[in-house]
C-alpha positions in Angstrom: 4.7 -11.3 -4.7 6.3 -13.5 -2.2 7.0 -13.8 1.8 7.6 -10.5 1.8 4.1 -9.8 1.0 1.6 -10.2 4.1 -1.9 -10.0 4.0 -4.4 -8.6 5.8 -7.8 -9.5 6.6 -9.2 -6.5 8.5 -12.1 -6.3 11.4 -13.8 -10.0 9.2 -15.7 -10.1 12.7 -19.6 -11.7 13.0 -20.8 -8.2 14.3 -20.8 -7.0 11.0 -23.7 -9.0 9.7 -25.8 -6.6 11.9 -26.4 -4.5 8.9 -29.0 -1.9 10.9 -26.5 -1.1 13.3 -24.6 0.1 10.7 -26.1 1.7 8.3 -28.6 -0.9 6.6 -28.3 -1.9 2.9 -24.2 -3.4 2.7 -22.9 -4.1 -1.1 -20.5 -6.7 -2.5 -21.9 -9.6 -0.5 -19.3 -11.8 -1.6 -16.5 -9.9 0.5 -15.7 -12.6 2.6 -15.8 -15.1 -0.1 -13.4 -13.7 -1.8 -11.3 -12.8 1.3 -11.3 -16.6 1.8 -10.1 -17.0 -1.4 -6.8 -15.1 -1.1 -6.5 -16.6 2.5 -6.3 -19.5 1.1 -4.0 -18.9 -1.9 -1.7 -17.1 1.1 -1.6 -20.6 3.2 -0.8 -22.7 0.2 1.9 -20.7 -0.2 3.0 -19.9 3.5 3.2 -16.2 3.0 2.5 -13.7 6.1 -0.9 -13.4 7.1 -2.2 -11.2 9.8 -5.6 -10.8 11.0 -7.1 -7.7 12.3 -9.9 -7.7 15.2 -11.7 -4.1 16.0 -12.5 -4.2 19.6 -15.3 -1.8 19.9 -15.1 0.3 23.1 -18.7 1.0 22.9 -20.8 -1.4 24.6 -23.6 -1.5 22.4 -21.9 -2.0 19.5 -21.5 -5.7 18.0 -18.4 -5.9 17.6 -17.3 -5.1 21.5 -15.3 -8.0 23.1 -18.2 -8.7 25.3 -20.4 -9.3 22.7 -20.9 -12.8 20.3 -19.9 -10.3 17.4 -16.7 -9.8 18.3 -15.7 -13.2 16.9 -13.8 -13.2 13.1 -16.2 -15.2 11.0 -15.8 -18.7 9.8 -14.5 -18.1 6.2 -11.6 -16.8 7.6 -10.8 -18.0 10.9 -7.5 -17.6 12.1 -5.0 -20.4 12.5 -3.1 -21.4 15.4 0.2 -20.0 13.7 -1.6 -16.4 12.4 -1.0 -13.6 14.7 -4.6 -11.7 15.4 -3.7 -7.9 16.2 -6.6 -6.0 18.2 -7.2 -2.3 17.6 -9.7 -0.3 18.9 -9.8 2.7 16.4 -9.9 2.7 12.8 -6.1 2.2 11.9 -4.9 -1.3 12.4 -1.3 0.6 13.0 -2.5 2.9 15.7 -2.5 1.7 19.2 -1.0 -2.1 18.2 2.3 -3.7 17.3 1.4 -4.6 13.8 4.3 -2.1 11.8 6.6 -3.1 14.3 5.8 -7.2 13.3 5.8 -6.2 9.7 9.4 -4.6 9.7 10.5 -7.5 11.8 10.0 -9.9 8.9 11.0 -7.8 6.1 7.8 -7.3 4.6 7.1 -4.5 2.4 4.3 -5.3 0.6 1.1 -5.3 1.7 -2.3 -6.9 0.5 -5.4 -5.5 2.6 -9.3 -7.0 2.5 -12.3 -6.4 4.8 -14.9 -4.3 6.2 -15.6 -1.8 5.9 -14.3 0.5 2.8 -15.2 3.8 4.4 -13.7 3.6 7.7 -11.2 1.0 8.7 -10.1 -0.3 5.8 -9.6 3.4 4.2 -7.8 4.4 7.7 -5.7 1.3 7.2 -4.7 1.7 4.1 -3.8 4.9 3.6 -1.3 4.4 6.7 0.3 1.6 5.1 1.0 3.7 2.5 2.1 6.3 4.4 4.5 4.3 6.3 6.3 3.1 3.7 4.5 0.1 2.7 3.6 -1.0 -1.2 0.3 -1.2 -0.7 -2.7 -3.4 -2.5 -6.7 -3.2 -1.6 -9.0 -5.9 -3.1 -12.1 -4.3 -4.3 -14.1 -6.9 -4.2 -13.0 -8.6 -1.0 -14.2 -5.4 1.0 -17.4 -3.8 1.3 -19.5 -0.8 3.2 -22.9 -0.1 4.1 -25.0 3.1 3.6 -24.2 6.3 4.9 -26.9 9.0 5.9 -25.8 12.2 4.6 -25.9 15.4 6.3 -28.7 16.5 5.2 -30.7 13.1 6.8 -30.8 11.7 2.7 -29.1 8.0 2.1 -25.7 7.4 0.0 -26.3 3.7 -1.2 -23.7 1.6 -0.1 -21.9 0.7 -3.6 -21.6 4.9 -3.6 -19.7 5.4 -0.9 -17.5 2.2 -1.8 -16.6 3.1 -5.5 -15.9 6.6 -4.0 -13.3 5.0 -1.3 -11.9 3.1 -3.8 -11.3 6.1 -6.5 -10.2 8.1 -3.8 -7.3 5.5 -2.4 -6.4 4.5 -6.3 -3.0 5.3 -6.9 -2.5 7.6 -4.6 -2.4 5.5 -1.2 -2.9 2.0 -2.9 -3.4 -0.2 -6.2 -6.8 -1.3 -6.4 -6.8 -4.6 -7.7 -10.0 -7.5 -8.0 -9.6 -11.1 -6.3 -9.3 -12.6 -10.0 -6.6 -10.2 -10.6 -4.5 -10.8 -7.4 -5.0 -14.4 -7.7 -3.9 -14.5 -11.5 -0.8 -12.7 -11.0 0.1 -15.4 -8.0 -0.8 -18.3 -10.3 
């Protein structure tokens, strides 16, 4: 890995925390922690980092712009010199200038964390890969919440993320763990 490896910290955003709205019980609650962690390790060694902000365009939802949720949390607040790309759909490539900025500086690697496994990051992901892109997905820096099935019955929330994860392993991404990434960087 070096500058031509970019990261991506997708839809981190305060909204989030409002686990009813979506869903109820989340799992790995150490996501952002560990998001934070590669952040940093990215800044130490002034490699490309791009956030990623979901601008709902429901208005109930927590994480439209009108709403306090919208906001990227604390742990991994943007700096002045880290673009922020807005998307209002799953993909962060649909709708924005992100592949564009990402051809521009030659990267061709990418590194993606966030929320939440089933939807955006998945949607991300797998169109990083498809566009080319050598792609990574933390495990433990992302996390989901529970689904209701068809049938009205609940699929627990480390379920449906294990299941996202086996289904994007080497086929759209590498599935790699923060201590892994970071240990291959030391």
């Amino acid at each position: 890995m070096d500058h031509t490896t970019g990261l991506l910290l997708v839809d981190i955003q305060k909204g989030l925390d409002d686990w009813e709205f979506y869903g109820g019980n989340r799992n790995n609650l150490t996501a952002e922690e560990n998001a934070s962690k590669i952040l940093q390790a990215w800044r130490e060694r002034a490699w490309p980092v791009f956030h990623v902000q979901h601008s709902s365009m429901n208005p109930e939802s927590p994480l439209h712009a009108s709403k306090p949720g919208f906001q990227i949390k604390e742990e991994v607040m943007p700096l002045a010199n880290e673009p922020v790309i807005t998307k209002n759909v799953n993909s962060a490539f649909i709708g924005t200038d992100l592949e564009q900025r990402l051809k521009e500086m030659g990267i061709n690697t990418l590194i993606i964390v966030g929320l939440t496994t089933n939807h955006c990051i998945s949607t991300t992901t797998r169109m990083a890969s498809n566009l080319g892109f050598q792609t990574y997905l933390v495990s433990d820096a992302t996390a989901t919440f529970d689904r209701k099935g068809l049938d009205g019955g609940i699929f627990e929330a480390e379920l449906i993320h294990q299941t996202c994860l086996a289904n994007l392993n080497e086929e759209f991404a590498t599935i790699v763990s923060t201590e892994g990434l970071l240990h291959t960087m030391a």
